[in-house]
Structures are given as structure tokens and as C-alpha cells.
C-alpha positions, 0 to 999 in steps of 0.5 A: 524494537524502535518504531521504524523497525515495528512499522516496518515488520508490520507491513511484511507480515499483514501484506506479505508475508504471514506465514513467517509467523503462522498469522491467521489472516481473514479474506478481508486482511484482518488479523487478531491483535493478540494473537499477532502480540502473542506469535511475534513474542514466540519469534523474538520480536516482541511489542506491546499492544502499545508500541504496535498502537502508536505505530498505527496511530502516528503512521504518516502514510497510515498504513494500518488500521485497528478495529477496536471493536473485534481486536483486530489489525490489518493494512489499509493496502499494499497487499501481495496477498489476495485480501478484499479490502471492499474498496469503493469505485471512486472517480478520482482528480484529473490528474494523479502521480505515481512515483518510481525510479528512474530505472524502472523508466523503460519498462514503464515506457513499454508496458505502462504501470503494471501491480506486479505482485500487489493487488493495485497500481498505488498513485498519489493525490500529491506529488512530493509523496510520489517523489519520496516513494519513487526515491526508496528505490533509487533516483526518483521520477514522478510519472503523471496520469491523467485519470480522465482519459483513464476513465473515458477508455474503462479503467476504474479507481479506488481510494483506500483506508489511508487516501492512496488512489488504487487501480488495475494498471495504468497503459503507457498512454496515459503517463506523462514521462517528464 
């Protein structure tokens, strides 16, 4: 399997899906390496112990983490599964960017940022990523928010493992739609 198709699987099954290979995950997404070796192996979707570090190690949104000490992997986040990643409440920049299609733009208007499925609204410290996440999906548009009116009125952030800025939602009040 090439390095993409790896990177990519690895995300379906620690933030998704596990079951499609009977994954033992612990509340905290944790997952012991072998067994993942092994169970993707028996699905005809082998890798080496290797392959699947280099995949973590060369990651450039480093969405995974190897805990060397207890043989296990999980992903920093981007889960639609409930996992507790113990992320700190962090204050974050005056201004973060979340990256969309352009056709998602009227129900952003409406109901602002909203997880959906995840567990966190992803946002980015930079604006050429939050481009290249919004055009996986289409034409992309990078909304900007202001996070100290976002603070000022409640709302909390977290940063994660891989320095994605995380949160509940994000109302429409507080997007600049350019």
C-alpha cells in the first residue's frame, strides 16, 4: 500500500471507523500497534510496522501519534468517534481560519460553523491550510474568526497533538465571509 493510501486508511479506522477491522479502541483512541499490524494483515491490507511509522513520522498535518512506551497509535483528532483526547483549554490568536467549500457557504451563513459528526470544529493558525482543507471538497473559501469576541461571549478552545485549534461551534457572528 503507498504511503497516501496508508496515511489515508489509518485515518478511516482510528477516527471513523474501527470496527471495519474489529479494532479494540480505548476511550482515550488508543490503539495497540500490533494488533492494528496484525487485523490489517487478515483484511488484506498489510503494512509493516515500518511503513505505518513513516506514515506518522512524515504526516504533514501529523495526524497520528505512536506512544512508544505502551505500543500504541491513535490520532491526534478529527474523530467522529467519542475518544477523550485530554486536550487543554488553550487561549488561541485573535484570529483563526477554517477552510470550506464555497458550497457549504449558505448553511455556514445561517447556522455558523457547526462539528457535525466530529467531535470539534477544526480551525487553523494559517490561512494557506485552511485553503487547501476547504478545496478537498470543492472550490475553496477560507471563513476568518475572530476568537476574541469568541472568548468574550464563552466559547472555549483547545489546541491539539498536531497544533489544530479545536472548538464546540462557531456562530455565524463571529465569521468573516470575504
Amino acid at each position: 500500500m503507498n504511503k497516501k493510501k496508508l496515511s489515508k486508511f489509518l485515518s478511516f479506522v482510528l477516527r471513523h471507523k474501527p470496527e471495519t477491522l474489529d479494532l479494540k479502541i480505548d476511550k482515550k483512541g488508543w490503539v495497540d500497534l500490533d494488533e492494528l499490524l496484525e487485523k490489517m494483515a487478515a483484511a488484506g491490507k498489510a503494512a509493516s510496522r515500518e511503513e505505518i511509522e513513516m506514515v506518522v513520522n512524515t504526516n504533514d498535518k501529523q495526524r497520528f501519534m505512536i506512544d512508544a512506551k505502551t505500543n500504541k497509535i491513535r490520532a491526534n483528532q478529527g474523530h467522529s468517534i467519542k475518544v477523550k483526547l485530554e486536550l487543554q483549554e488553550r487561549i488561541p490568536p485573535a484570529v483563526l481560519y477554517h477552510g470550506t467549500a464555497f458550497k457549504h457557504l449558505r448553511g455556514i451563513k445561517e447556522k455558523g460553523l457547526q462539528k457535525m459528526k466530529r467531535q470539534y470544529v477544526h480551525l487553523s493558525r494559517d490561512f494557506h491550510i485552511a485553503k487547501s482543507v476547504g478545496s478537498r471538497h470543492g472550490v475553496a473559501t477560507v471563513l476568518k474568526i475572530d476568537c476574541l469576541k469568541m472568548i468574550e461571549s464563552g466559547s472555549k478552545f483547545y489546541l491539539s497533538a498536531n497544533n489544530v485549534w479545536l472548538t464546540n461551534d462557531v456562530p455565524a457572528r463571529f465569521i468573516t465571509f470575504e
